[in-house]
C-alpha positions in Angstrom: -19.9 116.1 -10.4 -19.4 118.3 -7.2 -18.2 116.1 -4.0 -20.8 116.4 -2.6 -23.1 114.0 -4.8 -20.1 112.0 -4.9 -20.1 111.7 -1.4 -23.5 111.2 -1.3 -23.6 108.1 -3.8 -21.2 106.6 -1.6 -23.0 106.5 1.5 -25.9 105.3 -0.7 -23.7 102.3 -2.1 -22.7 101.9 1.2 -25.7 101.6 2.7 -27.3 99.6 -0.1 -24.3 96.7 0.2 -24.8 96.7 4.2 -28.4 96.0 3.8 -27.8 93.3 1.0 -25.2 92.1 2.9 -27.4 91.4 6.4 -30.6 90.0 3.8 -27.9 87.7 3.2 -26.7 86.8 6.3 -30.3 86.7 6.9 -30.8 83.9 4.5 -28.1 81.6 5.7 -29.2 81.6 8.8 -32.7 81.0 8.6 -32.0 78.3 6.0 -29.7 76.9 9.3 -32.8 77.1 11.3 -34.4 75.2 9.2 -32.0 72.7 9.0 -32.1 72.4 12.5 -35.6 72.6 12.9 -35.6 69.3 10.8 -33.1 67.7 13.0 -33.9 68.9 16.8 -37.3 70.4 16.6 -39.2 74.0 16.6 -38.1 74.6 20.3 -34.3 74.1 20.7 -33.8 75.6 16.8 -35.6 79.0 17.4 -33.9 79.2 21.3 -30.3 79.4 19.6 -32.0 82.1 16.9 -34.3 84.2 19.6 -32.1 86.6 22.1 -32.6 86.5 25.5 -32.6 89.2 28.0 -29.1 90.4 28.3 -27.9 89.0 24.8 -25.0 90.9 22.9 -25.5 93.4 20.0 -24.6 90.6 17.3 -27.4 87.9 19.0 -29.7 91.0 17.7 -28.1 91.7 14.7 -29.2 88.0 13.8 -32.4 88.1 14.6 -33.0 91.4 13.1 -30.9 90.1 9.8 -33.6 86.7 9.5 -36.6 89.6 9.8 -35.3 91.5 7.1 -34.6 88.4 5.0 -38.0 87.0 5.4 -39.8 90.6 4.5 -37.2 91.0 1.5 -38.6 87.3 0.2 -42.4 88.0 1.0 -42.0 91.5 -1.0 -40.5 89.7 -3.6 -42.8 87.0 -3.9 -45.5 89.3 -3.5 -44.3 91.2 -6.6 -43.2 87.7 -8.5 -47.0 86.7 -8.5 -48.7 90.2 -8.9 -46.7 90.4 -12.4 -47.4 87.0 -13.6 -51.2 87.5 -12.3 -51.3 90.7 -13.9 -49.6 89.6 -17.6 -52.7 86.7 -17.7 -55.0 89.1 -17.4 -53.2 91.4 -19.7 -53.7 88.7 -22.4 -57.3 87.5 -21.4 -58.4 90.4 -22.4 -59.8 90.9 -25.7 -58.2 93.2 -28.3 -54.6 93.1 -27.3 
């Protein structure tokens, strides 16, 4: 292997763990949210979630981290039900 698809694969890996890592990140927090949401309401939960003008890079980082957890989860729910929708029909049909 020349270094250079070494080097390569590590910047993917890299990348791939810092992505998994804020879809995680993503996931606790909007599982807080929802605690709190419970507890305090839709207004004062998604005030402390939202950034507001002038917030720090990390009060993004949050927000951004919940986005990409809740796409990551529709994706794979979307692809969840496709396959088990597409493996009935698979065996409704006739022959197979």
């Amino acid at each position: 292997m020349s270094a250079r698809t070494v080097a390569a694969q590590w910047l993917l890996r890299s990348s791939a763990l810092v992505l998994w890592t804020l879809v995680l990140w993503g996931a606790l927090l909007a599982f807080l949210t929802l605690l709190d949401v419970a507890g305090e309401g839709l207004g004062p939960a998604l005030g402390r979630l939202l950034p507001s003008r002038g917030a720090s890079v990390w009060a993004w980082v949050n927000t951004l981290s919940v986005a990409l957890a809740m796409a990551v989860g529709l994706v794979a729910g979307g692809l969840f039900v496709w396959g088990r929708r597409r493996r009935a029909w698979s065996s409704e049909q006739p022959g197979d």
